[in-house]
N, C-alpha and C positions, 0 to 999 in steps of 0.2 A: 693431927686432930681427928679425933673421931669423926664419922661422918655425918650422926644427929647433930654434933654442936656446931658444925659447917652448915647446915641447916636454918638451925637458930639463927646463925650471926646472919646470915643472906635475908632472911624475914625481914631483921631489924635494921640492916638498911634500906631497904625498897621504901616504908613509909618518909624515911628520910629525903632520898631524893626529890618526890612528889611535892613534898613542900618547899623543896629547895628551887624545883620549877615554879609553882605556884606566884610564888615571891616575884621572881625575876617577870615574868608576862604583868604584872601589876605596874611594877615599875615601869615598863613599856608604854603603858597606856598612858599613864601620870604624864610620861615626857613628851606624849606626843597633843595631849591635850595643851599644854604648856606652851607647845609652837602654834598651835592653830590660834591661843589668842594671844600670842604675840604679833602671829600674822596679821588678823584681823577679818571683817565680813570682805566675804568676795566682791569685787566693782562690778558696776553695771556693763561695762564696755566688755569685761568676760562674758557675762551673761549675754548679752547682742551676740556677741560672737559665737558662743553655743549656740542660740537661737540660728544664727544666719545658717552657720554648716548643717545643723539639722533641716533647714529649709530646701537647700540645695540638696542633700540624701533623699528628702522626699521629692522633689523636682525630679531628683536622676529616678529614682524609683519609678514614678508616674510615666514618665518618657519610657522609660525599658516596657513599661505594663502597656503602656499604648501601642508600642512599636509590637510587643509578641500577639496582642489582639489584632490589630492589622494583618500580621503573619498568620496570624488562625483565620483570620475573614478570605481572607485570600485564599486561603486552602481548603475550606470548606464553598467556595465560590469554583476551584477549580474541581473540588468532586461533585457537586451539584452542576457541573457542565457536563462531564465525561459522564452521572447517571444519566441526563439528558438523552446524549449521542447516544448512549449504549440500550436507552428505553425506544430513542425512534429507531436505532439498528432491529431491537428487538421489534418493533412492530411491522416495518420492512420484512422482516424473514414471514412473518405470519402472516401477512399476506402475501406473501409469495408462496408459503408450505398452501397457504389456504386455495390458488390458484391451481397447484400442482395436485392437489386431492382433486379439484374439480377436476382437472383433463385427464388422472388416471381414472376417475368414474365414468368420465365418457370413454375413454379406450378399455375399459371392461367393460361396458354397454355395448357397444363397438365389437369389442369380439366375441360375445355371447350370442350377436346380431345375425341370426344365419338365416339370409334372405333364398327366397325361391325365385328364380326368373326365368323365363323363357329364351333361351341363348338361343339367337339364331342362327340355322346352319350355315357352315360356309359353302362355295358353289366347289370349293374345291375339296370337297365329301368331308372329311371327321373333323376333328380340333386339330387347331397348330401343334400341341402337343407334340402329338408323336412326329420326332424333328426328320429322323431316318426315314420310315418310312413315305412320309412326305416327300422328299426331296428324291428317293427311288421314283418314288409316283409320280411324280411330278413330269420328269426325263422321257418315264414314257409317255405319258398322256399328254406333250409336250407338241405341238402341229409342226411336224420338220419342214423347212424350205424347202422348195423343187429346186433341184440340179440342174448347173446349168446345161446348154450342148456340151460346151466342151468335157465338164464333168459326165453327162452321158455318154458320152461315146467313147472315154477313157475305162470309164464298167464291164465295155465291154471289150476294148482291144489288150486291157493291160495284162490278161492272160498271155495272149499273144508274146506280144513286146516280152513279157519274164520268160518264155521260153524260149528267144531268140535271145537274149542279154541274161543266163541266170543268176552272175553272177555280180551285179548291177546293184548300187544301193537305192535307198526311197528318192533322195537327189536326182541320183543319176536317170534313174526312171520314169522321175518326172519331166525332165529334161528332155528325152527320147520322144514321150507321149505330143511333150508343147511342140517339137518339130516334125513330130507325124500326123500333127494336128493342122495345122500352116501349109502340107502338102494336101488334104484333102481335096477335092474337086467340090464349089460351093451346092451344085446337089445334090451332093450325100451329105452334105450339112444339113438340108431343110429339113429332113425327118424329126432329127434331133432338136431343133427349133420350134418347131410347129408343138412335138411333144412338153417342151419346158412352158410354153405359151399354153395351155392347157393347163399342166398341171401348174402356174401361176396362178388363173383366175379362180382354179380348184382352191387356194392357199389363201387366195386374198378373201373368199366368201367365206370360207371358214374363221378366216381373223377377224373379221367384220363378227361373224354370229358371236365369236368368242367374247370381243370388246364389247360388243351389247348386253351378253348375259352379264359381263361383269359390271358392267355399269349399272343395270336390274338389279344386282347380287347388292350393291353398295347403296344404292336408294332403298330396298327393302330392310336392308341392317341400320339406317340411319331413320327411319322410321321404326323399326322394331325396339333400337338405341331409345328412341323420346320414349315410346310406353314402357320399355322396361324402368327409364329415371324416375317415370311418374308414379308406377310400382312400387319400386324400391322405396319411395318419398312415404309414401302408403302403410306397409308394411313396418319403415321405421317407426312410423308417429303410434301403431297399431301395436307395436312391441315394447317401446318407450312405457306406452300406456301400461301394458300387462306387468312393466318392470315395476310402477309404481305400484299396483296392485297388489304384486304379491308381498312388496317391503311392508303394505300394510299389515298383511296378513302373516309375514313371517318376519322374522328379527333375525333369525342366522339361514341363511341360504345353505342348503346343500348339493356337491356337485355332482353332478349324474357322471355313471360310469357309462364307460363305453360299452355299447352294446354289440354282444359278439352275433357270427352270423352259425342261427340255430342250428343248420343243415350241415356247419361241419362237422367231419366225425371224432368223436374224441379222440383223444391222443391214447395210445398203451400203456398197460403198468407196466411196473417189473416186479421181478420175485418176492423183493424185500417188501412189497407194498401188498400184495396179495396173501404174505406172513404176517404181514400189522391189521390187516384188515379183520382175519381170523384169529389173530390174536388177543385183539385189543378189548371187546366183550368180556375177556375172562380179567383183565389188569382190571377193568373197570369196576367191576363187582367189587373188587380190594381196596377200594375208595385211593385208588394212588393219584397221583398231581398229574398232569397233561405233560410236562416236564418230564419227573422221574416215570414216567407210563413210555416216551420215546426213546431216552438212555435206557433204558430196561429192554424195550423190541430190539433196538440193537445192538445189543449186547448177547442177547438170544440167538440172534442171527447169526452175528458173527461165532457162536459157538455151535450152531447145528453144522453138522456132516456136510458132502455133497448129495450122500443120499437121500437124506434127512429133507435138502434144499430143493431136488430132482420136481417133488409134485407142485411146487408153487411156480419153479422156472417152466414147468409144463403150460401153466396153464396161462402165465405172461406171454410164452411164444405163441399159443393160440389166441391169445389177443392182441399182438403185435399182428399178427396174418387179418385176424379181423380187421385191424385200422388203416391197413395195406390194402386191402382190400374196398373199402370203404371210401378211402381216400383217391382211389383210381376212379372211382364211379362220381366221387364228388367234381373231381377236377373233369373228366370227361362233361359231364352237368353244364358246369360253370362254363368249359369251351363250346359247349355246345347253345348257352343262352347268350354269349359275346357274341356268337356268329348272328344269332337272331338279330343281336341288337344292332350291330352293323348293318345286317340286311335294313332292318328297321328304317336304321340311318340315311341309307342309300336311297330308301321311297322316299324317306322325308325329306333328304336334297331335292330330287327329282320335284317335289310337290312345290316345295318353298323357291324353284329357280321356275315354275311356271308362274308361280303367283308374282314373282319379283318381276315377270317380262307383261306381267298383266299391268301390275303398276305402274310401271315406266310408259306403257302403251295409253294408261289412264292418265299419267305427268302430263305427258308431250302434248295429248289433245286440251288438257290444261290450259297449259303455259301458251299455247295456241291462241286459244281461247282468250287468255290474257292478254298476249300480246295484238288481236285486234280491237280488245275492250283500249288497253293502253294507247294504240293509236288514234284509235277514234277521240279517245278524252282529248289528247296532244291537238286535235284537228280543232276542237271545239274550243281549248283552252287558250288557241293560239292570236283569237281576238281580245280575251279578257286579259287585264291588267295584270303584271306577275306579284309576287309577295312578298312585300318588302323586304327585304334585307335587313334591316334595322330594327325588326319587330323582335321585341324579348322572348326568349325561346320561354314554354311553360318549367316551372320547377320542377323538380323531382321528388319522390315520396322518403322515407325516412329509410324506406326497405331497398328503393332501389340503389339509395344514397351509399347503403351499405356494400350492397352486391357491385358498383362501381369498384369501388374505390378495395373491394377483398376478391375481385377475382380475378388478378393478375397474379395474386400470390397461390391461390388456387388449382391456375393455368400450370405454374411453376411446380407443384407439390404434385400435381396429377400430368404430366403432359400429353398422356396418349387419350385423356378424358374425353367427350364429344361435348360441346354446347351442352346439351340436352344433360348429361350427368351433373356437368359443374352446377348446372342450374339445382339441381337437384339437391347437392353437399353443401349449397350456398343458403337453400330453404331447409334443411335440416339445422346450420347453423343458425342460423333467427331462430328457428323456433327453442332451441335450448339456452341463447344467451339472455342474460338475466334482465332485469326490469329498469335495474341503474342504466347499463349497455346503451339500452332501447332510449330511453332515454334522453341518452348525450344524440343519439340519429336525430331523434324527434326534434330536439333542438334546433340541428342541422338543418334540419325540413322548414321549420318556422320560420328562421331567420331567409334560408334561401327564399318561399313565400314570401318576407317584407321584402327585400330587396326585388322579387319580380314585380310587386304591388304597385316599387315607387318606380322601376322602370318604365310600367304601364301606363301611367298616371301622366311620367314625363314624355312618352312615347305618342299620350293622344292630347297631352295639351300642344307639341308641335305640330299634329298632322292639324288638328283644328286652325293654329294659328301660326304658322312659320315663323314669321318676322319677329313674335314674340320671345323666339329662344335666343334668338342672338342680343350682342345688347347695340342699344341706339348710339349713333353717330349722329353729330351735329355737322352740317355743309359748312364748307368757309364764306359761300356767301349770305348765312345767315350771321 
C-alpha cells in the first residue's frame, strides 16, 4: 500500500476509537450511580464516627502544637538566660577594662612624675651606688682592732724564728711562736701589754665617735626622710594639677625628645657623606625625589676612581682628627667636673655630719627635757585617779579609716619605705580615689560615730548610776 493511503486509513480510525472511549466512561458512571441508590443515604452512626476521628486528629494536632510551643518557650527562656549571663559577663569586663585604664593613667602619671629632692648625704661619702668601690673604701677607712701582746711580739720575733726554722710551714711557725711565747719572762711581757692597753682605749674612743656620728647620720636622714615625703606630697598634687591643665589645653600630648648634651663634639663624616653633601645641590636643581637623589649619590660613588674618591677621604680624615681631638678635651672636661663634684660631695658630707651631731646634741637635751617634764607630770598624776579602762576610745576619721586598714599592704609593696613616705603614697592615694571610694569610708566613719555615741551614752548612764546596768534581783526573804 502506498504510503498517503496508509495515511488515510490511520486518520480514519483515531475518530473512531474516541468514541469508542467515550461510550464506555458513560457507561461507568450509569453503573455506579445505580449502586449508590441501591445503597442508600449514609447512617448517622458513620457520620458520629467521621465526626469523633476528626475530633481526636484535631485533639492530637492541638497537643503536638502545644507541646512544640512549650519547646519553643523553653528555648527562647534558655537564650534569654545565657543573653543575661553573657550581658552581666559583659559588664563585669568593663568595669574591670574601665578600672584597668584608671591604674594605667595613674602609672603614666606616675612615670612622667619626675620629682626633685634633696637626697641626703650618706656619712659614708657618695651613694650606695657604686658597690666596688664602696666596699674597697670601706676596708680601709675601716678602725682596725689593736693587737694583742701576744700578736705584738710575734711582729716582731717571727723574722727571727723564719730564719732559725726556714723551712717551717704557717702551722708550724705558729706553733714555735705560742711556745716561745709561754718561755718568756712576765716582764718583758709588760711592755707589750701596757702598749695593747693604750692602743685599746685609742680604739674604743674612736668606736664610740664613730657610733655617734652614725647614729647623727640616721636621725638627720630620718628627719630629711619626713620633708622630702612632704615635698614629694607637694610636688605630686603641683604636677597632677599641671597634668590636668595641659589635657585642657591640649588633646594629643607630644613626647619630648631626649635632650643631648650640647658640649659634645660631633661625631666625623666619611668620604661618601662629604661627596653627598657637594653633590646633592646639583641633583636637587633636577627636581629628583629624596629617594632616586640617594640611589643616584651611590651609584656615583661607587663609580668614581680612588683618585677621584682621594679629596673627600681627605678631608673626612681631617675631620675624624678634629673629633679626636675634641673628644679628648671633652672627656678630659667632664673628668675634670666629676672630680669637682666629688670634692663638692666630700664638703657637703663633712657639713651634713656637723649638722647631724648638732641635732642629736639638740635631741638629747630634748628628750632630756621631756623626760623631767614626764616625771614631774607622773609625780603629780600619782594622787589623781587613773582612766578608766572602760571609757570608749574616740572614732576615727573616714581618712584615717582608710590609711588603717591600706597600710599594711603598702608596708608590703614598699618594704624599705620609712613611716614618713608610706604616709605620703597613702595621701596621694585619697587624693586621686574617686567620690563613690570616699564615700563607702564616709560611711564607715558615721556608723563607727553612732556606735561610739551609744557606747558613750551607755558608758555615762553607768558611771552616774551603777546599779542601774545590772538587772534587779528579788531577796528570798522578801
Amino acid at each position: 500500500m502506498p504510503p498517503r493511503a496508509r495515511k488515510i486509513t490511520q486518520g480514519a480510525k483515531a475518530p473512531c476509537a474516541a468514541a469508542a472511549l467515550g461510550a464506555l466512561s458513560e457507561n461507568n458512571t450509569e453503573e455506579n450511580e445505580k449502586e449508590n441508590i441501591l445503597q442508600g443515604p449514609p447512617s448517622v452512626g458513620d457520620d458520629l464516627e467521621q465526626i469523633t476521628r476528626k475530633l481526636e486528629m484535631v485533639s492530637l494536632e492541638k497537643d503536638n502544637a502545644l507541646k512544640l510551643l512549650q519547646e519553643r518557650e523553653a528555648e527562647l527562656q534558655l537564650k534569654a538566660d545565657k543573653e543575661q549571663q553573657l550581658e552581666n559577663l559583659l559588664s563585669e569586663k568593663e568595669k574591670e577594662q574601665k578600672k584597668l585604664a584608671k591604674r594605667v593613667r595613674q602609672l603614666e602619671n606616675a612615670k612622667e612624675f619626675r620629682p626633685t629632692l634633696n637626697v641626703p648625704v650618706n656619712s659614708s661619702s657618695s651613694s650606695e651606688g657604686q658597690d666596688s668601690k664602696k666596699k674597697t673604701g670601706a676596708k680601709k677607712d675601716k678602725i682596725k682592732k689593736p693587737m694583742s701582746p701576744f700578736m705584738m711580739w710575734c711582729k716582731e720575733q717571727r723574722h727571727q724564728v723564719k730564719k732559725e726554722h726556714p723551712e717551717a710551714s704557717f702551722t708550724e711557725m705558729s706553733k714555735l711562736l705560742s711556745e716561745k711565747w709561754k718561755k718568756v719572762p712576765e716582764e718583758e711581757k709588760v711592755p707589750f701589754s701596757e702598749r695593747y692597753e693604750i692602743e685599746k682605749k685609742v680604739y674604743q674612743k674612736l668606736i664610740s665617735k664613730e657610733k655617734r656620728e652614725a647614729e647623727a647620720m640616721k636621725l638627720f636622714q630620718d628627719e630629711e626622710n619626713k620633708k622630702n615625703a612632704l615635698d614629694l606630697l607637694e610636688q605630686y598634687l603641683q604636677f597632677k594639677k599641671e597634668k590636668e591643665t595641659e589635657k585642657e589645653k591640649e588633646t594629643e600630648g607630644k613626647k619630648k625628645k631626649k635632650e643631648k648634651d650640647p658640649e659634645k663634639p660631633k661625631k666625623p663624616t666619611s668620604g661618601f657623606f662629604v661627596f653627598s653633601n657637594d653633590r646633592r645641590p646639583e641633583l636637587l636643581k633636577e627636581k629628583m625625589k629624596i629617594t632616586e637623589i640617594g640611589k643616584k649619590l651611590g651609584e656615583e660613588w661607587k663609580g668614581l676612581s680612588e683618585s677621584e674618591r682621594e679629596p673627600f677621604e681627605e678631608t673626612a680624615r681631617k675631620d675624624k682628627a678634629r673629633y679626636a681631638s675634641e673628644l679628648e678635651a671633652y672627656k678630659l672636661k667632664k673628668a675634670t667636673e666629676l672630680k669637682d663634684a666629688e670634692d663638692e660631695d666630700k664638703e657637703r658630707a663633712k657639713v651634713v655630719k656637723a649638722k647631724a651631731l648638732q641635732l642629736l646634741k639638740h635631741k638629747e637635751e630634748i628628750d632630756q627635757v621631756k623626760k623631767t617634764l614626764k616625771d614631774e607630770k607622773l609625780k603629780k598624776k600619782k594622787g589623781k585617779a587613773p582612766v578608766d579602762p572602760e571609757k570608749p576610745k574616740k572614732p576615727l576619721t573616714s581618712y584615717l579609716l582608710f590609711t588603717n586598714e591600706r597600710r599594711k599592704s603598702v608596708k608590703q609593696e614598699r618594704p624599705d619605705a620609712t613611716f614618713a613616705e608610706i604616709n605620703a603614697v597613702l595621701a596621694i592615694e585619697w587624693q586621686e580615689m574617686g567620690d563613690e571610694e570616699k564615700q563607702l569610708w564616709a560611711k564607715k566613719a558615721a556608723e563607727a560615730r553612732e556606735q561610739y555615741k551609744t557606747a558613750m551614752e551607755l558608758f555615762n548612764s553607768k558611771k552616774q548610776d551603777p546599779n542601774s546596768a545590772g538587772p534587779s534581783h528579788t531577796s528570798s526573804d522578801e
